[in-house]
VMD Tcl script that builds the backbone (N, CA, C; Angstrom):
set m [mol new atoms 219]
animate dup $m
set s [atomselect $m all]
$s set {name element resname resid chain x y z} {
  {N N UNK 1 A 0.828 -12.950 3.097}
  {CA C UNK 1 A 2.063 -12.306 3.464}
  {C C UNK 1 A 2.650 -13.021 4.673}
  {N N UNK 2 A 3.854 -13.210 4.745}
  {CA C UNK 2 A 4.621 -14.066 5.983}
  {C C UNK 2 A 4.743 -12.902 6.554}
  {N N UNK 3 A 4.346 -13.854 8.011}
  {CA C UNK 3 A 4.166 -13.072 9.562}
  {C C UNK 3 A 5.746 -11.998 9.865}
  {N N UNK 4 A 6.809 -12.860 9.517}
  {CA C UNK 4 A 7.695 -11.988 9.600}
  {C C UNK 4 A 7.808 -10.264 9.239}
  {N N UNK 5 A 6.743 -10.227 8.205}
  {CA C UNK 5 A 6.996 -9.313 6.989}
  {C C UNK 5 A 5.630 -8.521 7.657}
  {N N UNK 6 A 4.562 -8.590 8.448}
  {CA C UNK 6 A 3.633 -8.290 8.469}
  {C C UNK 6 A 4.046 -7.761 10.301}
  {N N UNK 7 A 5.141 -8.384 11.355}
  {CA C UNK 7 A 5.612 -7.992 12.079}
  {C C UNK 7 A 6.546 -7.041 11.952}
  {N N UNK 8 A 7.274 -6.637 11.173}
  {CA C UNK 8 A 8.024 -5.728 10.765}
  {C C UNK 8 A 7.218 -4.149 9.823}
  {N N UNK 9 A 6.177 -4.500 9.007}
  {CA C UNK 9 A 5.216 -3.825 9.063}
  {C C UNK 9 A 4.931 -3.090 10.172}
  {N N UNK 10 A 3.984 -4.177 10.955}
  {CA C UNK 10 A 3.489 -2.967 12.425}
  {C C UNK 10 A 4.399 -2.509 12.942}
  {N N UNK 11 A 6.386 -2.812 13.231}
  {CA C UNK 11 A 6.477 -2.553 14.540}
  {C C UNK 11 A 6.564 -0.973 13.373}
  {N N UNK 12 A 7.160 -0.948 11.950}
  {CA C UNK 12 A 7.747 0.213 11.673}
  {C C UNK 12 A 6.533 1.660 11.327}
  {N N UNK 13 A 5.490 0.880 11.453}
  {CA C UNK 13 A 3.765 1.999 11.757}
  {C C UNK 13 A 4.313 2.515 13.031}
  {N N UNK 14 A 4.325 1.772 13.922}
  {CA C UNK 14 A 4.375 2.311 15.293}
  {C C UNK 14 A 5.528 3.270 15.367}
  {N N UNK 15 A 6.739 3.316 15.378}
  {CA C UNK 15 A 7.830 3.452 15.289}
  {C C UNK 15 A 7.530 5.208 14.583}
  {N N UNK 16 A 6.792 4.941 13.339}
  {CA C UNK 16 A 6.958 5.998 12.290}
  {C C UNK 16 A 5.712 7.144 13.410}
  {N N UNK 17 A 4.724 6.788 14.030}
  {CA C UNK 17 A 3.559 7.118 14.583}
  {C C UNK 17 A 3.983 7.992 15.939}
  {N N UNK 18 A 5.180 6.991 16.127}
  {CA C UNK 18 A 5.724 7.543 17.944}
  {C C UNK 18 A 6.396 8.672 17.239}
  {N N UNK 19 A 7.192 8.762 16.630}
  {CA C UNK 19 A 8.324 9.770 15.832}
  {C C UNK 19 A 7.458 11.029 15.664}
  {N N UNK 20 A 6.297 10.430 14.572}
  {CA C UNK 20 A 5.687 11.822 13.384}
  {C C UNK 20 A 4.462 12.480 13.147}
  {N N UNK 21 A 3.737 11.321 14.581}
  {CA C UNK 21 A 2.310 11.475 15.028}
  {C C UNK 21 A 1.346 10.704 14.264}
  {N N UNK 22 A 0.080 11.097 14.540}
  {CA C UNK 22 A -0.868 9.908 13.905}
  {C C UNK 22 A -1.456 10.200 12.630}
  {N N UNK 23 A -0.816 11.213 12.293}
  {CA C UNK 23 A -0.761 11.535 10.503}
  {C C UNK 23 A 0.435 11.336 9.599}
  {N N UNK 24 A 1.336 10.800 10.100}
  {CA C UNK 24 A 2.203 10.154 9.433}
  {C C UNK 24 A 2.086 9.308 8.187}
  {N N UNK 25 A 2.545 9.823 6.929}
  {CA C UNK 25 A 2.208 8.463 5.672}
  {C C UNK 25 A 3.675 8.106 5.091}
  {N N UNK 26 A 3.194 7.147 5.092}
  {CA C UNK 26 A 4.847 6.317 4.453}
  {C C UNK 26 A 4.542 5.731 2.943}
  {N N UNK 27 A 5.332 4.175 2.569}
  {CA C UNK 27 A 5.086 3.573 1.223}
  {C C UNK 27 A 5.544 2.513 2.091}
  {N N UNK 28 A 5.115 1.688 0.994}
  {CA C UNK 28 A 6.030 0.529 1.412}
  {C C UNK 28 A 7.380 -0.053 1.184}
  {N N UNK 29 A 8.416 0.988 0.932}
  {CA C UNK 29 A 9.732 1.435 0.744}
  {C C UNK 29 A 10.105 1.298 2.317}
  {N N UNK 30 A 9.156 1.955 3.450}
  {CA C UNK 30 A 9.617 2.293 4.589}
  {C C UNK 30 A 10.173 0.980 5.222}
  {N N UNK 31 A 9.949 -0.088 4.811}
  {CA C UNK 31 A 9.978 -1.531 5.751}
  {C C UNK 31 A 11.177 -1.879 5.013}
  {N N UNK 32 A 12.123 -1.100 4.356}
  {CA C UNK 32 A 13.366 -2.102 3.679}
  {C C UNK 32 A 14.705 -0.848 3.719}
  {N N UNK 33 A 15.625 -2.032 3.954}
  {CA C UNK 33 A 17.016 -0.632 3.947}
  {C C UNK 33 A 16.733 0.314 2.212}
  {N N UNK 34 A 17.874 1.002 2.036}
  {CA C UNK 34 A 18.083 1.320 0.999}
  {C C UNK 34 A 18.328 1.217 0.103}
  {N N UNK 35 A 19.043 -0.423 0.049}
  {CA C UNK 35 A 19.531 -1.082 -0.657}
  {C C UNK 35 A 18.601 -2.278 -0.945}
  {N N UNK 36 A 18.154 -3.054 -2.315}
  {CA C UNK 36 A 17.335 -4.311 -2.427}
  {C C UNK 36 A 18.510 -5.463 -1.946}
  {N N UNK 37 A 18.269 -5.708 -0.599}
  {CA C UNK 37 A 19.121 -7.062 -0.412}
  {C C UNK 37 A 17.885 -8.070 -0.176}
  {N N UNK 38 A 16.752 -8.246 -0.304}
  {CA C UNK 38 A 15.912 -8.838 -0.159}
  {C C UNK 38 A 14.777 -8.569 -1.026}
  {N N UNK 39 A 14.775 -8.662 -2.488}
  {CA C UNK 39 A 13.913 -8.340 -3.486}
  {C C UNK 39 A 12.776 -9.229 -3.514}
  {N N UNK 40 A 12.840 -10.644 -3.387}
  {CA C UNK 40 A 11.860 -11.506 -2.647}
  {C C UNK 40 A 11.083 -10.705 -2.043}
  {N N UNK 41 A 11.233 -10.432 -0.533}
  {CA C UNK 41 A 10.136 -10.097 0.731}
  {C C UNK 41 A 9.765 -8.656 -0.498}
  {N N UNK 42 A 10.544 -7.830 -0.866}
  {CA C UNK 42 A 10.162 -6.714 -1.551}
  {C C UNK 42 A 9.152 -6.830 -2.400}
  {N N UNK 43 A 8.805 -7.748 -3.527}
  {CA C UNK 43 A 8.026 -8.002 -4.052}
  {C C UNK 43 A 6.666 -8.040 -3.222}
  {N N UNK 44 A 6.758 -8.961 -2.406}
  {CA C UNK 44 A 5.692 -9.382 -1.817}
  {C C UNK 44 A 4.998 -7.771 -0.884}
  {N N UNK 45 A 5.728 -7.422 -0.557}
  {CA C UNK 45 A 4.695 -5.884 0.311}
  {C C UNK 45 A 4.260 -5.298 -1.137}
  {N N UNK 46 A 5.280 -5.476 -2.208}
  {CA C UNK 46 A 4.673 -4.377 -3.355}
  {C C UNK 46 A 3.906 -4.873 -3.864}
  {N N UNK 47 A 3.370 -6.317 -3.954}
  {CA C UNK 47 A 2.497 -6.659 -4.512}
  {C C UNK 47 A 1.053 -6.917 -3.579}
  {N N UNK 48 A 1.802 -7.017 -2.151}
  {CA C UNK 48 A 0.368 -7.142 -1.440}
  {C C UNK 48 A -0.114 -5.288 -1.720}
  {N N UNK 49 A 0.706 -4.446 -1.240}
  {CA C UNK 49 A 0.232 -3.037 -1.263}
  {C C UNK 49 A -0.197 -2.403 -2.812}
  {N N UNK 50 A 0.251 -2.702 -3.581}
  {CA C UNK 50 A 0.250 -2.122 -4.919}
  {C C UNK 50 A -1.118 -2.922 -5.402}
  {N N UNK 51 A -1.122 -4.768 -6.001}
  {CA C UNK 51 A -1.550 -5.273 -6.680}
  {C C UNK 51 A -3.505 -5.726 -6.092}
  {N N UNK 52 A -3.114 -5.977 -4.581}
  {CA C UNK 52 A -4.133 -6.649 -4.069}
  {C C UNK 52 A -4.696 -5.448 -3.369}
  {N N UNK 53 A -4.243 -4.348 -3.086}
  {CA C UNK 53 A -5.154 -3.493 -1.964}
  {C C UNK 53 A -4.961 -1.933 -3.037}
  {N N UNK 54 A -3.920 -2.075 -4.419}
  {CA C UNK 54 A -4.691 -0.521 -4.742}
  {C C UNK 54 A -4.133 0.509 -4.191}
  {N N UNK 55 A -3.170 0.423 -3.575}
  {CA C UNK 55 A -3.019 1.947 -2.403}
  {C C UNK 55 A -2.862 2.920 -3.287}
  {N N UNK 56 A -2.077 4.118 -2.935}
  {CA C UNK 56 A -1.184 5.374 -3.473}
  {C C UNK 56 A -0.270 4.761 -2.824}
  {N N UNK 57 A 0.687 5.274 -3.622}
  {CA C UNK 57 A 2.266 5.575 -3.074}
  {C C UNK 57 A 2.365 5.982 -1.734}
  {N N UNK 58 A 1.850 6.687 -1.118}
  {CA C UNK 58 A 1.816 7.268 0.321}
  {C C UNK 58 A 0.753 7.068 1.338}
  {N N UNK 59 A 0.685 6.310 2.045}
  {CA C UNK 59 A -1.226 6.161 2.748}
  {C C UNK 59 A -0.168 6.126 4.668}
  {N N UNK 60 A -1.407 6.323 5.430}
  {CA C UNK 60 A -1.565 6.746 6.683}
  {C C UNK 60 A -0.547 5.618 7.268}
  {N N UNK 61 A 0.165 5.322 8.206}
  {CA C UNK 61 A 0.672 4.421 8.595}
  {C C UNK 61 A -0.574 3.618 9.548}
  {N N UNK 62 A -1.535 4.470 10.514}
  {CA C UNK 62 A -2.359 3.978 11.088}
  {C C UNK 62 A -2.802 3.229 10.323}
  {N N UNK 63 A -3.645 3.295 8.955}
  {CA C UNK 63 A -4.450 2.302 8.359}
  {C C UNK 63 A -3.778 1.444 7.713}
  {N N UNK 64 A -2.542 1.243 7.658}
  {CA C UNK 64 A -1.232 0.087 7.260}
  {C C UNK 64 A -1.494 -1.321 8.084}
  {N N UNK 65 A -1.089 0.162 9.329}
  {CA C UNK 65 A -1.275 -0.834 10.692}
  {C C UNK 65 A -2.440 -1.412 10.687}
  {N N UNK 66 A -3.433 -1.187 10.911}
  {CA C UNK 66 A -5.213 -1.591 10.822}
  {C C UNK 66 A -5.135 -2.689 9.713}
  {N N UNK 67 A -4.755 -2.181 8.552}
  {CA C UNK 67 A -5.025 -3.446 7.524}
  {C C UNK 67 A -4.350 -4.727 7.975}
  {N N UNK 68 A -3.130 -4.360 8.321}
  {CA C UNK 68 A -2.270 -5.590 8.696}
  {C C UNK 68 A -2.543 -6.440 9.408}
  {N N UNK 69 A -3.802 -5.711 11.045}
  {CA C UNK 69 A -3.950 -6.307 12.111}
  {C C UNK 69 A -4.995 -6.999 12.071}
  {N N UNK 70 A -6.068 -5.968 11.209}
  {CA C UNK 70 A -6.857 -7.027 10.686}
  {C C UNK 70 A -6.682 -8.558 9.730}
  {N N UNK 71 A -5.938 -8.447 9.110}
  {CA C UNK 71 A -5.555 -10.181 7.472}
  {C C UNK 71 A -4.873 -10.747 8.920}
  {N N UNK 72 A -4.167 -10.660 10.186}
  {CA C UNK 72 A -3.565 -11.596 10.688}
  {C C UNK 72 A -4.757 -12.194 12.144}
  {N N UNK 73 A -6.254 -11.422 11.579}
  {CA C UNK 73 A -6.997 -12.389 13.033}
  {C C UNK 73 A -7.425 -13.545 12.183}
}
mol reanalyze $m
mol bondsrecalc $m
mol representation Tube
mol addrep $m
């Protein structure tokens, strides 16, 4: 996953965490406007989140964050 896409990830964990607390669950819908103007990068979270890691539709933002922080040491 490009760093861009994996920085925008964490900041919007954090973001969602400061807001809704540390039980907050999102998708990976949360990292894109409303509109597909970037179906490219879109693919790629749905396929890292969907294809390679399995999620649900809805998982913790903390362990988003965690997964993320971990694939980028």
């Amino acid at each position: 996953m490009r760093s861009s896409l994996q920085e925008k990830i964490i900041a919007v964990c954090n973001q969602k965490i400061s807001q809704k607390g540390t039980n907050v669950g999102l998708s990976f819908y949360a990292f894109f406007a409303n509109k597909n103007d970037d179906p490219e990068l879109l693919m790629e979270a749905a396929t890292w989140w969907i294809s390679l890691h399995k999620l649900d539709h809805f998982e913790k933002a903390e362990k988003i964050k965690a997964m993320i922080i971990s694939e980028t040491k």
